[in-house]
C-alpha positions as CSV (number, residue, x, y, z in Angstrom):
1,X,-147.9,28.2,43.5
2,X,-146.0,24.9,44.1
3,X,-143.2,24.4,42.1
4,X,-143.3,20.4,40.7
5,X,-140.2,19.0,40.4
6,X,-139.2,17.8,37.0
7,X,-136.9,15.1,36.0
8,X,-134.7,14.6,32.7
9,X,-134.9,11.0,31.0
10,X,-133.1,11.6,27.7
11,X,-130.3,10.7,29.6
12,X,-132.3,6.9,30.1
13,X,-131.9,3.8,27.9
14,X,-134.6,3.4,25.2
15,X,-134.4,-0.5,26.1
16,X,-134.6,-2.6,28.8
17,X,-134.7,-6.4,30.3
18,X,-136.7,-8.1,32.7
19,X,-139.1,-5.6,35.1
20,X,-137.4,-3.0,33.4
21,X,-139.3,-3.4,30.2
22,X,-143.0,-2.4,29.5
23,X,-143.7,-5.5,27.8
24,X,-142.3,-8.2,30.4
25,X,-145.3,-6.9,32.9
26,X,-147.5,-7.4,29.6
27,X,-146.1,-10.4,29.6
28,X,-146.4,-11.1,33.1
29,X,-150.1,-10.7,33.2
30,X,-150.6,-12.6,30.7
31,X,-149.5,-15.7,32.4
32,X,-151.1,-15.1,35.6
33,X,-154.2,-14.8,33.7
34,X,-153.9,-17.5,31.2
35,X,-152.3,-20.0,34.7
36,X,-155.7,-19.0,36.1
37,X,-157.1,-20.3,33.1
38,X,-155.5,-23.6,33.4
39,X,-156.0,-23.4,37.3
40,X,-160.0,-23.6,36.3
41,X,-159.0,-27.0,34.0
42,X,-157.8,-28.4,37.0
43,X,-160.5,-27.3,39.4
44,X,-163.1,-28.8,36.9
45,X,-161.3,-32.1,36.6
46,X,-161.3,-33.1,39.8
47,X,-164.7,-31.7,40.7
48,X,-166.2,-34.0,37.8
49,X,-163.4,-36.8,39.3
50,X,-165.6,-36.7,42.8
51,X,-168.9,-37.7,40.3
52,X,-167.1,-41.2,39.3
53,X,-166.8,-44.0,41.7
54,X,-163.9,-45.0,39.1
55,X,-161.5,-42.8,37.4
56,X,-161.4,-42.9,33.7
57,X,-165.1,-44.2,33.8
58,X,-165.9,-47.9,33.3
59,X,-164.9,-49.3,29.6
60,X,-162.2,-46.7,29.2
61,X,-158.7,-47.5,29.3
62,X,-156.3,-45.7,31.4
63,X,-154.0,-43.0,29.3
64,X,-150.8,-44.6,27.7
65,X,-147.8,-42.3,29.5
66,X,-145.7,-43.2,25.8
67,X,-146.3,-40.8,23.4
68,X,-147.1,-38.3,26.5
69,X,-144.3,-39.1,28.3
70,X,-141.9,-38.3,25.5
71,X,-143.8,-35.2,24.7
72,X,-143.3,-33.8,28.0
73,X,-139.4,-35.0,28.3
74,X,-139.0,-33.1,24.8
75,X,-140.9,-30.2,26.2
76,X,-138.3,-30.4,29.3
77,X,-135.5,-30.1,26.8
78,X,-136.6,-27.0,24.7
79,X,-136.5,-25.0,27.7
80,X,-132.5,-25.1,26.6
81,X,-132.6,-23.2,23.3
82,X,-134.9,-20.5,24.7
83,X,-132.9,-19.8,27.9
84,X,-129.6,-19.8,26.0
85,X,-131.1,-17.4,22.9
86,X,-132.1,-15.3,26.3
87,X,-128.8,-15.2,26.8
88,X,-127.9,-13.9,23.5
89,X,-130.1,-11.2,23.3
90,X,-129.1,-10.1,27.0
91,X,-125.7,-9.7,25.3
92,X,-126.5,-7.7,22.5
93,X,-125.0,-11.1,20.4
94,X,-125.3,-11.1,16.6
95,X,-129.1,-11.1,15.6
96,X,-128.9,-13.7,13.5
97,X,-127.1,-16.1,16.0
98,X,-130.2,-15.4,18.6
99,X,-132.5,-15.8,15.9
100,X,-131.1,-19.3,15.2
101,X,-131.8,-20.6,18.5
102,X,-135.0,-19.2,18.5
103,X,-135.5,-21.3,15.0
104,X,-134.2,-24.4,17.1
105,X,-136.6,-23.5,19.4
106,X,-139.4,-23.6,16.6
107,X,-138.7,-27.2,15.8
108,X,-139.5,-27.9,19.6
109,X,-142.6,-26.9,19.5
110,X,-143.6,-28.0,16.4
111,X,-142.8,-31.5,17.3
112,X,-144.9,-30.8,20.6
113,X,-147.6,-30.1,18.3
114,X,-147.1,-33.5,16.1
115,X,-146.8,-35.5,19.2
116,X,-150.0,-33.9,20.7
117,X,-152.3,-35.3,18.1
118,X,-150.8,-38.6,18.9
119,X,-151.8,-37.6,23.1
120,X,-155.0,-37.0,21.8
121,X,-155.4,-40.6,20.5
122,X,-153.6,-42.1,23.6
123,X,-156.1,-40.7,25.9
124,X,-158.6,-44.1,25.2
125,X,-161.9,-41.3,24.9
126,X,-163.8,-39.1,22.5
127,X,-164.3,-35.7,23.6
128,X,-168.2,-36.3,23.4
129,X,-168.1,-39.8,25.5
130,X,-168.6,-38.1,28.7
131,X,-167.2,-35.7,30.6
132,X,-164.1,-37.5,31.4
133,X,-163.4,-37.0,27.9
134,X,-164.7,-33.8,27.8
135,X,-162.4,-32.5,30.5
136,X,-159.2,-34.4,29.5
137,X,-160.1,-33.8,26.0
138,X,-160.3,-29.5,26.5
139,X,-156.7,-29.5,29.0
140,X,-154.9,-31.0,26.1
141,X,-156.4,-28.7,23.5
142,X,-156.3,-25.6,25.6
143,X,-152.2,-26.4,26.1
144,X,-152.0,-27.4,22.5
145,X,-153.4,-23.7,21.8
146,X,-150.9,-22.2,23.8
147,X,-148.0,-24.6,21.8
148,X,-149.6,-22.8,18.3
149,X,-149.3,-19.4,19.6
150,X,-145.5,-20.2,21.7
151,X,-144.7,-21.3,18.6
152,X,-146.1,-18.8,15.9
153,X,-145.0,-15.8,17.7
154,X,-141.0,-17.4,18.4
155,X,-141.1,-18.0,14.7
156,X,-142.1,-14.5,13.9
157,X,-139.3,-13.0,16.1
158,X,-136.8,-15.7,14.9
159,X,-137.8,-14.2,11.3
160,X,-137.4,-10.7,12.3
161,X,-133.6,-11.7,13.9
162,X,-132.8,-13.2,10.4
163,X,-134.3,-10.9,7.5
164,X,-134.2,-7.1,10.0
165,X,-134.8,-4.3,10.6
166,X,-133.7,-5.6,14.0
167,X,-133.8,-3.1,17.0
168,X,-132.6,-2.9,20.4
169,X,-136.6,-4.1,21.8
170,X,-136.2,-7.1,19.4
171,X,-133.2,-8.6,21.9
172,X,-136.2,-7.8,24.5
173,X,-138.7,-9.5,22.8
174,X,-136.6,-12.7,22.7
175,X,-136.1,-13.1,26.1
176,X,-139.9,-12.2,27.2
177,X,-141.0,-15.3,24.4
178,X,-138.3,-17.6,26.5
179,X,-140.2,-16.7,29.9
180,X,-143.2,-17.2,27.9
181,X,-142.1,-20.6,26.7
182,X,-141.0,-21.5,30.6
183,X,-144.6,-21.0,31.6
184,X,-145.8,-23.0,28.5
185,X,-143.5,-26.2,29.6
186,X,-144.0,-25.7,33.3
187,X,-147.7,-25.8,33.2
188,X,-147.9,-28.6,31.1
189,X,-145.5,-30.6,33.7
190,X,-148.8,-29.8,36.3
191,X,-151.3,-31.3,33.5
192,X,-149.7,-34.2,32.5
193,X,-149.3,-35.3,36.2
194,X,-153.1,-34.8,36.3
195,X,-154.4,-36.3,33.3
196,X,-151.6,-38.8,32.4
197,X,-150.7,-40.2,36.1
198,X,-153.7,-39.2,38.4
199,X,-156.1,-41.6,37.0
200,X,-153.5,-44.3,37.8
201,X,-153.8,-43.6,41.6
202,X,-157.7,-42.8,42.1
């Protein structure tokens, strides 16, 4: 019989960063499935965009780029307090001090989601006026569902950096939410290019 061999790991970290963690390949597949997602969005807007002979429809205005355009530049920003509370937490830094900038963070994205009602409004369309509306309508709200739950789920680690127990996989935990927040502001660079500026060139 065939001797396996057998390795000790009791001598190996509990926690890890990066691919060295469980949770970042979670994390991972998460955004590849939830980019597919908004890879669809895209598909479908300019497959119902080749059904128009113009592009927002006739008797809708084109999309202000005011409200939206200072929604993604403040988007742009809050990558800075998640990459540097990142940093933090790869240092092993004071809880409390990563847990603050993830709090800063939080204020990001809540005024995303304030300012997203308003991109809601500058759109010129109902979401039931056709399918222009219907399309544009359903990227902004699937983004704006990805802004709650970005922003929900840094709050609740923020909270757990303040008030404890905090653990070793909580420093981990910060820095997967960051790349999680990097996907959240990169993809909605991609959408507002194609519902704020396509309709502009078509």
């Amino acid at each position: 019989m065939r001797r396996r061999p057998v390795t000790d790991v009791g001598a190996l970290p509990e926690n890890a960063f990066s691919h060295h963690a469980p949770i970042w390949w979670g994390n991972l597949l998460m955004i590849i499935i939830e980019g597919a997602a908004f890879a669809i969005l895209i598909a479908s807007y300019f497959y119902i965009r080749r059904n128009f002979d113009n592009w927002p429809p006739p008797r809708t205005l084109l999309p202000d780029l005011g409200v939206s355009s200072i929604n993604l530049l403040l988007l742009v920003i809050s990558v800075a307090p998640f990459w540097y509370a990142a940093r933090l937490a790869h240092l092993y830094e004071k809880a409390s001090v990563v847990g603050l900038w993830l709090m800063v963070g939080v204020l990001f994205g809540l005024a995303a989601i304030v300012l997203r009602g308003f991109e809601f409004h500058a759109l010129h369309t109902r979401y039931d006026s056709n399918a222009y509306g219907s399309i544009t309508w359903t990227i902004l709200g699937v983004h704006l569902a990805h802004l709650l739950a970005g922003t929900i789920e840094t709050f609740l680690i923020g909270l757990v950096m303040f008030v404890g127990p905090v653990e070793k996989k909580h420093y981990t935990d910060a820095t997967v939410m960051a790349v999680y927040w990097y996907f959240i502001v990169i993809s909605w660079v991609a959408l507002y290019m194609i519902v704020f500026l396509v309709p502009r060139f078509t």
